[in-house]
C-alpha positions in Angstrom: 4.8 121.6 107.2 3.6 120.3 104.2 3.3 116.6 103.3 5.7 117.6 100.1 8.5 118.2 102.0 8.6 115.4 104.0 8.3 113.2 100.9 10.9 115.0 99.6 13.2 114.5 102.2 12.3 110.9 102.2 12.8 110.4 98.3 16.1 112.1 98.4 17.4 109.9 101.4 16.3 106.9 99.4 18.2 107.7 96.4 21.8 107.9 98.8 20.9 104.9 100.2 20.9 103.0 96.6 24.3 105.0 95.9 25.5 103.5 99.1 23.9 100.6 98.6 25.8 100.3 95.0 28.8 101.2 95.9 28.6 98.7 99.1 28.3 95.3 97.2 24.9 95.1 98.0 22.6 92.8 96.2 20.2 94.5 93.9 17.3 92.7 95.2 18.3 94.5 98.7 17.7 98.3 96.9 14.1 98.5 97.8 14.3 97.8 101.4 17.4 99.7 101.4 15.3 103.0 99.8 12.3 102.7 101.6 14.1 102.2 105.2 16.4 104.6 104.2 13.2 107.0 103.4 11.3 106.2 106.8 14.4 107.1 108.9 14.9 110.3 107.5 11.6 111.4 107.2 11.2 110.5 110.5 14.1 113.0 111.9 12.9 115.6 109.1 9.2 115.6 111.2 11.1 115.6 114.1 13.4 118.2 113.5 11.0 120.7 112.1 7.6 120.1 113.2 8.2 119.3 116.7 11.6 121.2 117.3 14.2 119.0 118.2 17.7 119.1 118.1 19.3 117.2 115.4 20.6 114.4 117.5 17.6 113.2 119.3 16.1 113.3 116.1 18.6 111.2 114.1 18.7 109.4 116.9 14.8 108.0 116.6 15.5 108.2 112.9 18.2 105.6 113.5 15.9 103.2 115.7 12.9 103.3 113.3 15.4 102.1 110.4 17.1 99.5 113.2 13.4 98.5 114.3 12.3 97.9 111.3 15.6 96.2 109.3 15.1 92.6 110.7 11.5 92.6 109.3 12.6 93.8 105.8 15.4 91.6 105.5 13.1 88.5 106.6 10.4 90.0 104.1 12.8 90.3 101.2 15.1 86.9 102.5 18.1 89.2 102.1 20.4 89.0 105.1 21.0 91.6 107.5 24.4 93.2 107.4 25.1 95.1 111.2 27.9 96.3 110.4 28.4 97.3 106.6 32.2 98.5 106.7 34.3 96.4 108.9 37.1 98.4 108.5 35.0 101.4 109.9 34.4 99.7 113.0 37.6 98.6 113.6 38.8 102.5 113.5 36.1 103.2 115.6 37.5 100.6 118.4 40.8 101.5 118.2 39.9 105.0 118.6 38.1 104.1 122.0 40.3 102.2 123.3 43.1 105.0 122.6 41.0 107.4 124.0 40.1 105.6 127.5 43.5 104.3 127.8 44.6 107.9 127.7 41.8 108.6 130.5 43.8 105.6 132.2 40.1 103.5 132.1 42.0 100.7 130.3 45.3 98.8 130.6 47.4 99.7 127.3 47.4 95.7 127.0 44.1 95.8 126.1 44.3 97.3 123.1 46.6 95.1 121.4 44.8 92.0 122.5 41.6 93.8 121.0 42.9 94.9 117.7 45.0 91.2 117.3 41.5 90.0 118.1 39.7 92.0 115.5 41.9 92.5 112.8 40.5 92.9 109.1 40.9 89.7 106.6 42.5 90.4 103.5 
């Protein structure tokens, strides 16, 4: 593997993370942590992936913890704060859908999903 590829990789990850970034409200001031975390993550499952052969979700999967590892220290480095969850509406979907799918399982009283989703209902 050459060194060009994986800078690359981690150049082109960098530049969707400012389009996201843009397009997310962030402050401008945030686009260079954004970029370079951004770039360490994926890098970091490119390596994996194709120099040491693993599968794609182990792979994003440390990808993922190298950018949540190091998030906390950027955002204290750069006094931006950090944002968890970036689309509220996202996660929202995301609970609904779990609950939906473990009440179908019969894990979980159908109750519980309407007290969840009155509970975490999106602002206007």
């Amino acid at each position: 593997m050459i060194m060009t590829d994986i800078l690359l990789d981690g150049f082109f990850a960098a530049i969707a993370a400012i389009g996201f970034g843009s397009i997310s409200n962030v402050p401008v001031r945030a686009f260079k942590g954004c970029a370079l975390l951004a770039a360490a993550g994926h890098a970091t499952r490119f390596v994996l992936t194709h120099a040491c052969g693993w599968g794609l979700i182990p792979a994003a999967f440390i990808g993922a913890l190298v950018i949540g590892f190091f998030a906390p220290k950027a955002s204290r480095h750069w006094r931006i704060p950090a944002v968890l969850v970036p689309c509220y509406a996202v996660f929202v979907s995301l609970l609904s859908v779990c609950l939906r799918a473990s009440t179908m399982m019969g894990t979980v009283a159908p109750s519980t999903i309407s007290m969840t989703m009155m509970t975490h209902t999106m602002p206007l």
